[in-house]
Every structure is written in structure tokens, then in C-alpha cells.
C-alpha positions as CSV (number, residue, x, y, z in Angstrom):
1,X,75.4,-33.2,241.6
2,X,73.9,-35.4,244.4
3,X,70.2,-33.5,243.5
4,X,70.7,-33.2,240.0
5,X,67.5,-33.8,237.9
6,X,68.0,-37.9,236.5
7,X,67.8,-38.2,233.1
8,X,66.9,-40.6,230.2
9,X,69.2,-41.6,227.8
10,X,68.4,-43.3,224.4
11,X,71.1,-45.5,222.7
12,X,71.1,-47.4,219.1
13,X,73.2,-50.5,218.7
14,X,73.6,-53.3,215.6
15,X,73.3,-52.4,212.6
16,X,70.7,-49.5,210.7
17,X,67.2,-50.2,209.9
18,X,64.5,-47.3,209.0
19,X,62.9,-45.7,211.6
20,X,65.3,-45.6,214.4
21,X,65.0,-41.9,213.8
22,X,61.7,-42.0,214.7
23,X,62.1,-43.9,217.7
24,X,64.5,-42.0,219.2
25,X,62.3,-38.2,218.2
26,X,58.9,-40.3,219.9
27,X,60.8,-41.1,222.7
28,X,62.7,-38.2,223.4
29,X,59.9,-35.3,222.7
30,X,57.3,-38.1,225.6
31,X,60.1,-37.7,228.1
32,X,61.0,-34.0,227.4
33,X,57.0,-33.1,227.9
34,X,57.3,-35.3,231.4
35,X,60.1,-32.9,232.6
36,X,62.9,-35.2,232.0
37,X,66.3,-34.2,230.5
38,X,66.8,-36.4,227.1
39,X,70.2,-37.3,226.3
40,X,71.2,-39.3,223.4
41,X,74.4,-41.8,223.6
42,X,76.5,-41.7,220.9
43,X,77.7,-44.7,218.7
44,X,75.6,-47.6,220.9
45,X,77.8,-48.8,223.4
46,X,81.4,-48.1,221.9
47,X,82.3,-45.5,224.0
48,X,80.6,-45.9,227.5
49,X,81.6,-49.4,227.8
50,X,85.7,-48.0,228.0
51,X,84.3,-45.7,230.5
52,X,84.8,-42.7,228.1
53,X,81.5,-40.1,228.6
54,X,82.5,-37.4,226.1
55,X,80.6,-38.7,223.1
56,X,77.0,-37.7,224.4
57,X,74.7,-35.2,223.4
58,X,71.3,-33.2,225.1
59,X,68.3,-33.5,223.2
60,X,65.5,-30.9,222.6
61,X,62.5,-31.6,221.0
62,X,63.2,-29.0,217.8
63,X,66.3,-31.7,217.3
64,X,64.2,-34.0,217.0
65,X,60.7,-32.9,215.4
66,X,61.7,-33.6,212.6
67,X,63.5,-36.7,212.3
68,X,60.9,-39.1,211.8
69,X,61.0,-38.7,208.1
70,X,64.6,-39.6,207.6
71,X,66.5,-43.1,207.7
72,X,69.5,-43.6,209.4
73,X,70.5,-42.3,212.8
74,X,70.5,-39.3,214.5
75,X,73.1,-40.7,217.1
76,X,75.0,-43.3,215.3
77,X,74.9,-46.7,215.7
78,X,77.8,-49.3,216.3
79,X,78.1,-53.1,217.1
80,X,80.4,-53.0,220.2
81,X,79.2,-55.9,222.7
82,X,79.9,-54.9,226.3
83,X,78.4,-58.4,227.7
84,X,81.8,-60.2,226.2
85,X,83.4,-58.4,229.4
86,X,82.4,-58.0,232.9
87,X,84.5,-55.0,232.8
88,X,82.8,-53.5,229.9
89,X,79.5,-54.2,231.4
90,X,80.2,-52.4,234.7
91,X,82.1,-49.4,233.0
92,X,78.4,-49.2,230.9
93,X,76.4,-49.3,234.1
94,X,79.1,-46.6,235.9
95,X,79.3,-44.2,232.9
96,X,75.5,-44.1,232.8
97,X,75.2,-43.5,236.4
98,X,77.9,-40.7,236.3
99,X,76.0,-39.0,233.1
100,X,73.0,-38.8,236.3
101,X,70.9,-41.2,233.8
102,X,68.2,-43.5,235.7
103,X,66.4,-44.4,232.7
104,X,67.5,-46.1,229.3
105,X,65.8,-46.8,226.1
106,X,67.9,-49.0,224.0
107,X,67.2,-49.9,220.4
108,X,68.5,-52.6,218.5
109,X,68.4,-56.4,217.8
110,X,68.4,-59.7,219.5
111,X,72.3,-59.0,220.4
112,X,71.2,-55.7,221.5
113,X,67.9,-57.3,223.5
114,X,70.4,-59.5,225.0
115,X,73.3,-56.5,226.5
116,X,70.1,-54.4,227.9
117,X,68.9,-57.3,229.9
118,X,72.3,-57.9,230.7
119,X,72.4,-54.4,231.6
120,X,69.5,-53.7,233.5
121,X,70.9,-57.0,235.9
122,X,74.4,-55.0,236.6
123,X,72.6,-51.6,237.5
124,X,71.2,-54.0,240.3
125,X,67.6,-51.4,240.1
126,X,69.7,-48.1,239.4
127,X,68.5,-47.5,236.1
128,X,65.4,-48.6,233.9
129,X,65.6,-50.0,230.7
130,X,63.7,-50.4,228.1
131,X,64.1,-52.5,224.5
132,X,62.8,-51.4,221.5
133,X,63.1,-54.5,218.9
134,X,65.1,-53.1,215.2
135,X,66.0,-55.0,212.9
136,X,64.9,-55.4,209.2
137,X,65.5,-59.5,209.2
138,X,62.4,-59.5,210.9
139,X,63.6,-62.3,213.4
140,X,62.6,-61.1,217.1
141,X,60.7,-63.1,219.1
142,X,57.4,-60.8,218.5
143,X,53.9,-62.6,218.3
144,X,53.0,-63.6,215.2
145,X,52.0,-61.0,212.6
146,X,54.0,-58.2,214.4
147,X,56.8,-57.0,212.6
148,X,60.1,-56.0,213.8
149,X,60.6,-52.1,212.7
150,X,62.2,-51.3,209.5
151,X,61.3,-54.6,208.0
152,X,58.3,-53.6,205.8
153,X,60.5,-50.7,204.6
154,X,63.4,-52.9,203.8
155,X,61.2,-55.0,202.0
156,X,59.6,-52.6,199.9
157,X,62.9,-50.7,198.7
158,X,64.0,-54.3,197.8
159,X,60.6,-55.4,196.1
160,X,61.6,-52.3,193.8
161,X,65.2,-53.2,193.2
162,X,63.8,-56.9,192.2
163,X,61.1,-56.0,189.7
164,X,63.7,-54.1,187.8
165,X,65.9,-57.0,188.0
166,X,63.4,-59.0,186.9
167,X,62.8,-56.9,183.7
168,X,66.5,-56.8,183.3
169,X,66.7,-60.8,183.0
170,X,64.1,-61.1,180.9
171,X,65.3,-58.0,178.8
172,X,68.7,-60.1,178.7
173,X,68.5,-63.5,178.7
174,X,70.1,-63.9,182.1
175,X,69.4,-65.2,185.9
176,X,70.4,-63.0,189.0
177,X,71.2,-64.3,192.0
178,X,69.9,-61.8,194.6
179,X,71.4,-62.2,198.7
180,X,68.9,-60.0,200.7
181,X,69.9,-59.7,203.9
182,X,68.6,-62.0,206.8
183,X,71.4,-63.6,209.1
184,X,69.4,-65.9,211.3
185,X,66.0,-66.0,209.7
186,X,64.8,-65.6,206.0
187,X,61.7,-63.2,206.5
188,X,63.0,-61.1,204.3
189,X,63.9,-62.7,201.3
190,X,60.7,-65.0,201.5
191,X,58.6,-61.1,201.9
192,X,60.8,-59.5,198.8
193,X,61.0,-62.7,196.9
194,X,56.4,-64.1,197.7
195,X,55.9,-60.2,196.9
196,X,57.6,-59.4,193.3
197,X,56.6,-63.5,192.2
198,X,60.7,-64.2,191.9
199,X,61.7,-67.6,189.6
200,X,62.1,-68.6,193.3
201,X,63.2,-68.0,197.3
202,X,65.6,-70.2,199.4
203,X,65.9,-70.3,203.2
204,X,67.3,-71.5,205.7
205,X,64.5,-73.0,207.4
206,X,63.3,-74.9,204.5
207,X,65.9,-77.7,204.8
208,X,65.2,-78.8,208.3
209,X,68.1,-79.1,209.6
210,X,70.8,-77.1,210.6
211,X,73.7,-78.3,208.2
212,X,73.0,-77.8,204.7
213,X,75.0,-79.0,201.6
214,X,76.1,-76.5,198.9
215,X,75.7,-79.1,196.5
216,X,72.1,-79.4,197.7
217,X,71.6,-75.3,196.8
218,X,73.1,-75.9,193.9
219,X,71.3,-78.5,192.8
220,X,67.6,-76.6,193.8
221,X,69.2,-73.7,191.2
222,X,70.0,-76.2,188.6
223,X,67.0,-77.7,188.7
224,X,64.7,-74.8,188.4
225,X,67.3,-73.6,185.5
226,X,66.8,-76.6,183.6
227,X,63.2,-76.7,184.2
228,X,62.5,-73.0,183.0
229,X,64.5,-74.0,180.0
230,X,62.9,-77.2,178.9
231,X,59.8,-74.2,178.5
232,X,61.8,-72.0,176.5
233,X,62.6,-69.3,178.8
234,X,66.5,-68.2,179.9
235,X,66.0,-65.5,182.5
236,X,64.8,-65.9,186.2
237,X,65.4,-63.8,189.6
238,X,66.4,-65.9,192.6
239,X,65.7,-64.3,195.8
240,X,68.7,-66.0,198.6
241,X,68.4,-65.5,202.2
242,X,72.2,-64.6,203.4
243,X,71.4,-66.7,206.5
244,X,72.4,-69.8,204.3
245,X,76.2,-69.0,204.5
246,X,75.6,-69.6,208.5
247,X,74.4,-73.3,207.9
248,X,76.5,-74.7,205.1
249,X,78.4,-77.5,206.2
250,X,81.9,-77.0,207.4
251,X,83.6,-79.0,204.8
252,X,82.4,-76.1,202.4
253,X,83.3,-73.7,204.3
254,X,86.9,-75.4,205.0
255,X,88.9,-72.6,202.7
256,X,86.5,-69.9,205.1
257,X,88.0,-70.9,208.3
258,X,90.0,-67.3,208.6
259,X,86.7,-65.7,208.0
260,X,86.4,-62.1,210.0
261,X,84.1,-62.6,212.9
262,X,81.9,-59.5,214.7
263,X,81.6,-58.8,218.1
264,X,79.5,-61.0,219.0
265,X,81.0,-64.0,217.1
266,X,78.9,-64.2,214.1
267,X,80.5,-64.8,210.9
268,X,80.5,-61.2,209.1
269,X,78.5,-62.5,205.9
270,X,79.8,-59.5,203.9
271,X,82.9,-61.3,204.1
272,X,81.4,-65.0,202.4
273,X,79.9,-64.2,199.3
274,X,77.2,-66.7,199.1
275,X,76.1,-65.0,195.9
276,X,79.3,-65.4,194.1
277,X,79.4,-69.1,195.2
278,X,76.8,-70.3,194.0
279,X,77.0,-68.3,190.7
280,X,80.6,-70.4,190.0
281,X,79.1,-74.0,191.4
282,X,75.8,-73.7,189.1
283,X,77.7,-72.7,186.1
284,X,80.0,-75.4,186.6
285,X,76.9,-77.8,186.9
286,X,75.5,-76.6,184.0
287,X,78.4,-77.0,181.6
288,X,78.1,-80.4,182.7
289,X,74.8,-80.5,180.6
290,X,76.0,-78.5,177.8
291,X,74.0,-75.8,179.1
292,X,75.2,-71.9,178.8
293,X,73.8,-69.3,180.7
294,X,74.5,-65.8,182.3
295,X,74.5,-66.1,185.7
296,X,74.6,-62.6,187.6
297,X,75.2,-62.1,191.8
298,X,73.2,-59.5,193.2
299,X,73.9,-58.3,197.0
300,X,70.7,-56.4,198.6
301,X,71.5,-55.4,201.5
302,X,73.3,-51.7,202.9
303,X,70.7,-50.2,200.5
304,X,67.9,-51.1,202.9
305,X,69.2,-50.1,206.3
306,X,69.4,-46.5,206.0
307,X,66.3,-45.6,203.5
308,X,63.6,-43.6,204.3
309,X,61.0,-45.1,206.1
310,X,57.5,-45.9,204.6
311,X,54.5,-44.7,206.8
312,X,54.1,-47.4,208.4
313,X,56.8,-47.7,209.8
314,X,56.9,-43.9,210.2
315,X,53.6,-44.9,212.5
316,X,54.6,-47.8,214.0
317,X,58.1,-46.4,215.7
318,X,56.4,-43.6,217.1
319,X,54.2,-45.4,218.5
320,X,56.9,-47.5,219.5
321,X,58.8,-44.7,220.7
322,X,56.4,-42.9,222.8
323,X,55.5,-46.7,224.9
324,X,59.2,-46.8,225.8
325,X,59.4,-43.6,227.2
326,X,55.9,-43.8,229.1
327,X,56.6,-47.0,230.3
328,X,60.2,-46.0,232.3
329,X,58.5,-42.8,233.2
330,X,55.7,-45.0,234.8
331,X,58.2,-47.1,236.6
332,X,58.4,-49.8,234.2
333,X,61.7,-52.0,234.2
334,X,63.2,-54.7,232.2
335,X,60.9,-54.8,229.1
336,X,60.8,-54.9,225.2
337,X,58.2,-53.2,223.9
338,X,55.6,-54.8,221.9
339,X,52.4,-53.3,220.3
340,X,49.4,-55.6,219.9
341,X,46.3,-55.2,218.5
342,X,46.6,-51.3,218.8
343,X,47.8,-51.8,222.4
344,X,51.2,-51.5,224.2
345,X,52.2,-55.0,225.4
346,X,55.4,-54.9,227.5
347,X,57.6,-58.3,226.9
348,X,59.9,-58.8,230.0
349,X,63.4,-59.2,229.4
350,X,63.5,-63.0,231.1
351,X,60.5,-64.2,228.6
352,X,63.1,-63.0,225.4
353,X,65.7,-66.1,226.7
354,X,65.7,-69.1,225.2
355,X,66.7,-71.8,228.0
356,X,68.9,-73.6,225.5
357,X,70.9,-71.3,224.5
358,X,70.7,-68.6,227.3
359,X,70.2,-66.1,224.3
360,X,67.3,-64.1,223.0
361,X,64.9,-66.4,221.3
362,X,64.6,-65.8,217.3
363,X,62.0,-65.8,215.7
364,X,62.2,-68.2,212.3
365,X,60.1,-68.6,209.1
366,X,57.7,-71.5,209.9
367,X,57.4,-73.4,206.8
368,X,54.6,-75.5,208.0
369,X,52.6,-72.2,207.7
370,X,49.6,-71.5,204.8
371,X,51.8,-67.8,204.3
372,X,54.8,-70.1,203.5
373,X,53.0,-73.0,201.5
374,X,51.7,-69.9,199.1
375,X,54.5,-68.9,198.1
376,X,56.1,-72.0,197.8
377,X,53.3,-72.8,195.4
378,X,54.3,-69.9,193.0
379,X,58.1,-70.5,192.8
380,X,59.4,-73.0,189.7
381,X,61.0,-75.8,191.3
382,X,61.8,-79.4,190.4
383,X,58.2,-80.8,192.5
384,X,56.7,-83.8,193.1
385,X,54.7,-84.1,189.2
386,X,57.6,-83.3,187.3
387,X,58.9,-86.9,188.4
388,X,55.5,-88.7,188.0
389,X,54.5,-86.8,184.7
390,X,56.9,-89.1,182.1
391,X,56.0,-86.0,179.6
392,X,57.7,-83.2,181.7
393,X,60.1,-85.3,183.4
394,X,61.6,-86.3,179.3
395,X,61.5,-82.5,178.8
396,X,64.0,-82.1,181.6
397,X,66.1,-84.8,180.6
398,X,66.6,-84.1,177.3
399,X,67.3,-80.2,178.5
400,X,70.3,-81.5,180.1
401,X,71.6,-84.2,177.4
402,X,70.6,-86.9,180.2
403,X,68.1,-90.5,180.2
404,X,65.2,-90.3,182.4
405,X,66.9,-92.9,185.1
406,X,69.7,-90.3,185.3
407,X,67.8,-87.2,185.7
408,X,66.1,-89.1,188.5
409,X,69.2,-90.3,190.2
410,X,70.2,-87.2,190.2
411,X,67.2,-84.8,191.1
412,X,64.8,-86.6,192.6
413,X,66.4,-86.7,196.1
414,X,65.4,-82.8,196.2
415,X,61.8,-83.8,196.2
416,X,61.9,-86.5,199.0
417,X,64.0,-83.9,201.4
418,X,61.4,-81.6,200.9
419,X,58.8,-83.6,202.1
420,X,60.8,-84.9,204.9
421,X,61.5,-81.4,205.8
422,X,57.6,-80.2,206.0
423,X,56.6,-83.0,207.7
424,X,59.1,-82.5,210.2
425,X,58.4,-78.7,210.2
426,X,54.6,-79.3,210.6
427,X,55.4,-82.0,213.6
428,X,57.5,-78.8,215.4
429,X,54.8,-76.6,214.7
430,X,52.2,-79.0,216.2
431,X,54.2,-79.6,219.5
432,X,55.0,-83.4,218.5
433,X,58.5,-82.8,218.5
């Protein structure tokens, strides 16, 4: 065994996004063509971390030829975290090294970014690794302009699932409240929701700051229900990054305490139904004001993950695919790889930390930005005019039975966080604060 040929494994952790397949085929035919034995790790790390070896398989390039055009993956995927326990971490590094594996491309997520550097440390130079950044929220801390895979195909099967919504609420009198998926960040629900011109987006990174109010969600819904009514129209398509749930203050989330948790502690936001939430609190804001509507919760999500990617990001993993491999089978260590401006660009592992948090940096929506402000500009909000126009701001009031002091004691705070917010935002984004 001692002069066994080394090998390279490839392993998927976190959740699916399209194009892993193509990844792993990229990777796997470079190394194959190099000599190297190819051997893919089943189920990320939820079986090497106990030590157990058995669920591997050899690859060969006519298992793989082929996989580029098909989501999902080829080797499973699973969310164990083996950097919760020392013990897990070294049973990673030791099962690797007894499978005779030198070099490792990983794929996944931040969490993922964060185990193989974690991993790389423990195998103290034994084995290589390599990151390739997955994930369709979009959120790694890539320059700017340089999508994570599988976004732009997660956002285009969800563009098409909202511009049949759309037609649905208009066909029917009715708003839907759409969750897109987006934990951390809310990329994509701002690229399905600026895309397909929804009623309107929320974020996360919007409100400045990280405790947000339900009632202050609510209140953004109202408002744009109440506005697109004073103009005669009952239907609208809200686009909701699920991210929110993560920020709501914790006196909202009191009856949520028992809330299932993941391995790496994030609230599963499967299990909080931000959608059904806010459906209940606006309707019950609404029948305040005498005001009936149909108000519909819409999760898009697990129908993203697994589709079929688009070329591009049919291109853009192979490409991706074929750097990771050439870069271990040149000796390269302790990277994620990037591609910029037609180039590889390896990102070293201590560059992905944020000194803060001792995590992987993410990468958030900056609302300072001209991309954001354009959008923003499309989306029917209560704004600035509607309280200095006494013509639309009457509208509104009498919409919801209300004088035009009350309507303002009411509403008009949404405005002045707003501005507080972008001026804040713009501050960060300048380097004053």
C-alpha cells in the first residue's frame, strides 16, 4: 500500500445547487488525463468523519462525460459539520489518508469553505485541498460581478415560476407572498424579484441593522397593499428573501425558541414559515382598515437546487472544475477557486476569514449600489412623494378609512428608516464607518 498510486478525491457538502455535476465530471476527467485515480466521496462528510470508508466510489471518465447536463449530484450531498469535533476532524483527515488520497476538491458553501480550510490545517501538508464556492444564495465572498455557481440557474427557474405567478394574481384578484431562498444574503430574491418587475423585493440588508421588527415588514406590505389599491388594482407578487426569519427580533420569535437547528447551528428556515407569517399579520392589519384581500404564501426554494443547469453555468463549472483539479495537480494548496476576467484566480483559504467572526466572510447585497437603487426605483412602495404629495397621500388615507395625520403617524416612519438606512449603507460602502 506504502507505493500505492495517491489519489484525488472530490466531495459535495451543504445543500444542492445546479452544476455540481459538472464540477465534479470537469474535475474528475483533468485529473484522470494527469494519471491520477479519481475517487468520489459519498454523501459530503457524513461518513468519513465517523471514520467509516465504505461509502466511496472510483470514477472513470465515461461516468462522468456526461453529467454536465444534469442537476443534482452524482455523489450525494449532506450537511454533516466535522469542524463541531476535533474528533470528527481528525477521523476526516485519517479516513482520507487511509483511502491513499493526497488531494481533495471540495464543493460547497461558506460552512463548507470553512471545514476544508479547517481541513487542510489538520492534514498538517498531507493532503491538498481545494474549494469550489456552490451555492445558489449567491453570498461567497467572490469579487464583485462573479457569481457563485448555480445562482443564475436558480434564478432563472424562479423568474419563470414568478411571471406565472404574476399572471395568476392578476388573473385572480390576489397577492402572493413568494420566500426564495437566501439565508444570509438576499441576492436572490432581489435577482428573481429586479428581473420579472415583482409589486416589490424585501431584504435583509435594506433595514441596516441586524434586528428587524415584524411589524416593520408588515407594515412595508401594507403599505404597498394600500397604495396599489388607492389605483385600483388588487393583485401584486412580493418577492421575500428567507434570510429575514434570521434577523427578526427575538420577541417575535419568542413562541420559535424550540425551533430545529442544523449542524452548524443555523435556524433550519424550512421550519419558520416566514411566508405564512406575514400572510396572517397583514391580513390582520388590513381588516383593521376594512380592507379584504387574498393573501397567498408561496415557498421557492427545493425547486431550484436540483434543476438543470443553464449554459452558463454549464460553462462556468467546468471551467471551474477543470482549475481545481489543475491547480492540486500543480501543487497548489489551500485555495478557493475563483475565475476572473476569463482567468483562474486562486483565493487562499486565510483571505475567506473574517477576523470578527473567525468565519468565512459573506458576501451581502450592498444597497448603496446603482444595481440596487434600480430596482428599488421599480418596486411600489410607500416613498418619500406619496407623503409630500397631499393628492396621493388623501388617496391612501381614504383607502384605509383613515385622516391624513393618521396615515402619517402611522406610515411615515417607513420612509425616514429608509433613508437612515441608505445613508448608513452608503457611509459602509465609502469606508466612513
Amino acid at each position: 500500500m506504502a507505493n500505492a498510486p495517491k489519489r484525488m478525491a472530490i466531495l459535495v457538502a451543504g445543500g444542492p445547487a445546479p452544476g455540481i455535476n459538472s464540477v465534479i465530471a470537469a474535475a474528475c476527467i483533468r485529473a484522470i488525463q494527469a494519471g491520477v485515480e479519481v475517487m468520489g466521496v459519498q454523501d459530503g462528510f457524513k461518513w468519513i468523519m465517523h471514520g467509516d470508508i465504505s461509502h466511496v466510489r472510483e470514477l472513470e471518465t465515461e461516468d462522468v462525460s456526461r453529467l454536465h447536463f444534469r442537476g443534482g449530484s452524482f455523489i450525494g450531498i449532506a450537511r454533516d459539520n466535522p469542524t463541531k469535533d476535533p474528533k470528527h476532524l481528525e477521523n476526516t483527515v485519517t479516513s482520507l489518508l487511509r483511502l491513499n488520497v493526497d488531494k481533495l476538491v471540495t464543493i460547497g458553501g461558506d460552512d463548507t469553505a470553512y471545514s476544508a480550510m479547517k481541513l487542510e490545517e489538520m492534514s498538517a501538508g498531507r493532503i491538498h485541498v481545494v474549494h469550489v464556492p456552490k451555492t445558489i444564495d449567491n453570498d461567497l465572498d467572490l469579487p464583485h460581478g462573479i457569481p457563485t455557481f448555480g445562482y443564475q440557474t436558480a434564478r432563472h427557474v424562479g423568474v419563470e415560476i414568478v411571471k406565472s405567478l404574476m399572471v395568476d394574481a392578476q388573473t385572480t384578484s390576489r397577492w402572493y407572498f413568494c420566500v426564495t431562498m437566501g439565508r444570509k444574503a438576499g441576492h436572490l430574491a432581489l435577482g428573481i424579484g429586479k428581473a420579472t418587475g415583482a409589486t416589490l423585493t424585501i431584504l435583509p440588508e435594506e433595514f441596516g441593522t441586524p434586528i428587524i421588527r415584524l411589524q416593520h415588514i408588515v407594515d412595508i406590505l401594507v403599505g404597498a397593499i394600500v397604495k396599489r389599491l388607492s389605483y385600483g388594482r388588487h393583485d401584486g407578487v412580493v418577492v421575500l428573501a428567507e434570510g429575514l426569519v434570521e434577523h427578526l427580533d427575538p420577541r417575535d420569535l419568542a413562541e420559535l425558541e424550540e425551533v430545529e437547528r442544523d449542524e452548524h447551528d443555523n435556524i433550519r428556515i424550512a421550519e419558520v414559515n416566514i411566508g405564512t407569517i406575514l400572510k396572517h399579520q397583514v391580513k390582520k392589519s388590513l381588516q383593521e382598515f376594512g380592507i379584504k384581500a387574498t393573501l397567498v404564501e408561496k415557498n421557492i426554494g427545493y425547486e431550484l437546487r436540483c434543476a438543470d443547469p443553464i449554459p452558463f453555468d454549464m460553462e462556468y463549472t467546468r471551467d471551474l472544475g477543470y482549475c481545481a483539479a489543475e491547480h492540486l495537480l500543480n501543487g497548489g494548496n489551500a485555495a478557493m477557486v475563483s475565475i476572473q476576467h476569463g482567468r483562474f484566480v486562486p483565493l487562499s483559504f486565510k483571505g475567506m476569514l473574517d477576523p470578527k467572526t473567525g468565519k468565512t466572510r459573506v458576501r451581502m447585497v450592498d444597497v448603496s449600489s446603482e444595481h440596487y437603487a434600480i430596482a428599488r426605483q421599480y418596486m411600489l412602495r410607500l416613498n418619500e412623494s406619496d407623503f409630500t404629495d397631499p393628492y396621493e397621500l388623501a388617496k391612501y388615507a381614504a383607502t384605509c378609512g383613515m385622516s391624513l395625520k393618521d396615515f402619517r403617524d402611522r406610515f411615515e416612519y417607513l420612509v425616514e428608516h429608509d433613508k437612515k438606512a441608505m445613508a448608513k449603507a452608503k457611509a459602509v460602502a465609502d469606508g466612513k464607518e
